[in-house]
C-alpha positions in Angstrom: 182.4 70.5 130.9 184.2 68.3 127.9 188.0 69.5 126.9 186.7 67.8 123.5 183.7 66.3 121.6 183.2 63.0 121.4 181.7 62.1 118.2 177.7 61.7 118.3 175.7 61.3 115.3 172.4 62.2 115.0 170.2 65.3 113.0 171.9 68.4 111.7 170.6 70.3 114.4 172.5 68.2 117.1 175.5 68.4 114.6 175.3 72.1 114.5 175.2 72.5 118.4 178.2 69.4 118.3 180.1 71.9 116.4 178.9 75.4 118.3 180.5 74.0 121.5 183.6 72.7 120.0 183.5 76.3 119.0 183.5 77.8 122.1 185.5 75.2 124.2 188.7 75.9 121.4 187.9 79.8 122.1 188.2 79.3 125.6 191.0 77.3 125.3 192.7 80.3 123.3 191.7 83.1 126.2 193.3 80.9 128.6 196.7 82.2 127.7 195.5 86.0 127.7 195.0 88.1 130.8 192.3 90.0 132.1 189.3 88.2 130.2 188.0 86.2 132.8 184.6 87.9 132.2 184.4 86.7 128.3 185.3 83.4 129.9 182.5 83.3 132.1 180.3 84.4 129.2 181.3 81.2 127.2 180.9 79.1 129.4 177.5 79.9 130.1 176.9 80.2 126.6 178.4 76.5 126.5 175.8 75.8 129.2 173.1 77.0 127.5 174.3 74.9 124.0 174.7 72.0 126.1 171.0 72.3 127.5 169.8 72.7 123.9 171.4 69.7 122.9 170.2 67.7 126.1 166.5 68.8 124.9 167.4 68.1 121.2 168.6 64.2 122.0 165.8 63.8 124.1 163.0 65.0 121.1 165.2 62.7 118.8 164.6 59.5 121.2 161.0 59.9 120.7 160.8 60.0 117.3 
């Protein structure tokens, strides 16, 4: 998993999920200095998993066009 996003143009969809992981990597950034939340952080990051899949799918569909 990316510490940061590089920058990636491309529709507002791909933007959006861009932004929706940036999101969640600076929120798990900010529970990493909190104890006892290792379950949360195990929800985001599958929640960044799934993001990132949507993306993956997203770039794909955008190729094509």
């Amino acid at each position: 998993m990316n510490q940061s996003m590089p920058y990636e143009p491309g529709s507002t969809q791909c933007l959006g999920l861009i932004a929706a992981k940036d999101s969640i990597l600076s929120a798990m950034n900010s529970l990493s200095r909190i104890d006892n939340v290792d379950h949360i952080k195990k929800q985001l990051k599958d929640i960044y998993s799934e993001l990132d899949k949507l993306h993956d799918a997203r770039k794909v569909i955008e190729k094509e066009v």
